[in-house]
N, C-alpha and C positions, 0 to 999 in steps of 0.2 A: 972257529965256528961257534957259532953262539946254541944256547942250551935253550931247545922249545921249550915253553910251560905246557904243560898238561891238566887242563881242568874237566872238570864231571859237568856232566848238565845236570841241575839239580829240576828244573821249570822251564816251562815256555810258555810264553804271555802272549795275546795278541795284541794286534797295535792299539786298539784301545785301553787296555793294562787290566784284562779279563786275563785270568789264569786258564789254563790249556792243558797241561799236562805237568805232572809233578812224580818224582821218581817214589817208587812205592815205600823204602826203606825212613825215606826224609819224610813221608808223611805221617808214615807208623809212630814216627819218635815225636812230631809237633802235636798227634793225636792225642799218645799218650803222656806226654809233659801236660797241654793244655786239659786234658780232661781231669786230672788230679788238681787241677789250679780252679776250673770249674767248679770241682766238689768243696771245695775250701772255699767258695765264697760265699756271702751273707746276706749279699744283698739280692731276693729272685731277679730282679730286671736285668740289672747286669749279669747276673748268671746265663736267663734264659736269651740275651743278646749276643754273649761270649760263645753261644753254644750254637745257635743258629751261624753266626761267621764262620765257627771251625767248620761245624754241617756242610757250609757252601762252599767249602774249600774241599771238603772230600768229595763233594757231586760235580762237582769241577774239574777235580783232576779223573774222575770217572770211579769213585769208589761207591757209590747209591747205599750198599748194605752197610758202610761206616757210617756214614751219614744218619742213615736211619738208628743204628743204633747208638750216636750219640746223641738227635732230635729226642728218643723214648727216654732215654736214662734222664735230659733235661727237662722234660714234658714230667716225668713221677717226679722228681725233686723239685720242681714248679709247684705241682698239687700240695706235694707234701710242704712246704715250706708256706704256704696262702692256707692251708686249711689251718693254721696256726692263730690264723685271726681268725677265724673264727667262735673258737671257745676263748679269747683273751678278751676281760672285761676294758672294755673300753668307755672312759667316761668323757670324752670329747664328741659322740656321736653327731648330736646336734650339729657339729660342725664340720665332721667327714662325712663322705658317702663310702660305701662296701667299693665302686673301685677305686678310690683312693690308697685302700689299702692291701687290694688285691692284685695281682698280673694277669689277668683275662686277655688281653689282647694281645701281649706274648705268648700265654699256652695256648691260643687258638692259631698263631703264627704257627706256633710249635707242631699244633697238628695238621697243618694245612701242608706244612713242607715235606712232613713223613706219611701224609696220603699221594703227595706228588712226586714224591717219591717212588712208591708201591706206583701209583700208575705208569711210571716212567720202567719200571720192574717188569707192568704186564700181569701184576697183581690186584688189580682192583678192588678182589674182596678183602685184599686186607687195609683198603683206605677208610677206615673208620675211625682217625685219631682225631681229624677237628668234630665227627660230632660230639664224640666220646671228651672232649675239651669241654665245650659246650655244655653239655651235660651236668659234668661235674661241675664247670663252674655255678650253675642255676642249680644246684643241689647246694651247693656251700649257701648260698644266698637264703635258699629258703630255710635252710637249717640255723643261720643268724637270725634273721628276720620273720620265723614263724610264729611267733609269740606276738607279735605286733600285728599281725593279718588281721582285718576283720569275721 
């Protein structure tokens, strides 16, 4: 008599290869492996890219509050890491623009998934992070480019 194998579900996919459902233990460890590999990167884009995937992988398997709280921790280290050009003299201007060397349409990515998030919660008041993106981006702006306003 031959010896069944015995495997764990770890996922379930639907047939289009949307993720469904993911065992809580397996997610805990890809959360926190990737979120330590997140903080360690250099470059915002790929950061704030790396961080939205994992996000949609915990709102997927039905986790909303991981989600959210790895969208916010991506969302402050997007600020933090773009407010950087702000105070660096840059002698190439003539030939960048501010988004060039900013992430704006990532951290407003950023906050639009962690407001739909909260909505998806039943929270509403607390969907304030894309304008609160917004915001702060058009403050960094003005705070470069104030000196130059007529």
């Amino acid at each position: 008599m031959a010896r069944q194998k015995h495997f764990v579900k770890v996922c379930s996919c639907t047939r289009r290869g949307a993720l469904r459902i993911m065992d809580l233990q397996v997610l805990n460890q890809i959360a926190h492996d990737e979120e330590a590999s997140i903080a360690r990167e250099k470059n915002a884009r790929k950061m704030s890219h790396r961080a939205l995937a994992l996000g949609d992988i915990c709102m997927a398997s039905g986790c909303p509050a991981m989600a959210i709280r790895i969208w916010r921790a991506a969302a402050q280290r997007l600020l933090a890491m773009d407010y950087y050009w702000v105070d660096a003299p840059l002698y190439f201007e003539a030939y960048t623009s501010f988004d060039n060397l900013v992430s704006e349409v990532e951290g407003i990515t950023l906050g639009q998934r962690i407001d739909n998030a909260w909505h998806l919660l039943g929270h509403r008041e607390m969907a304030t992070w894309a304008r609160h993106m917004r915001v702060r981006y058009c403050d960094m702006w003005l705070d470069r480019y104030y000196e130059a306003l007529p």
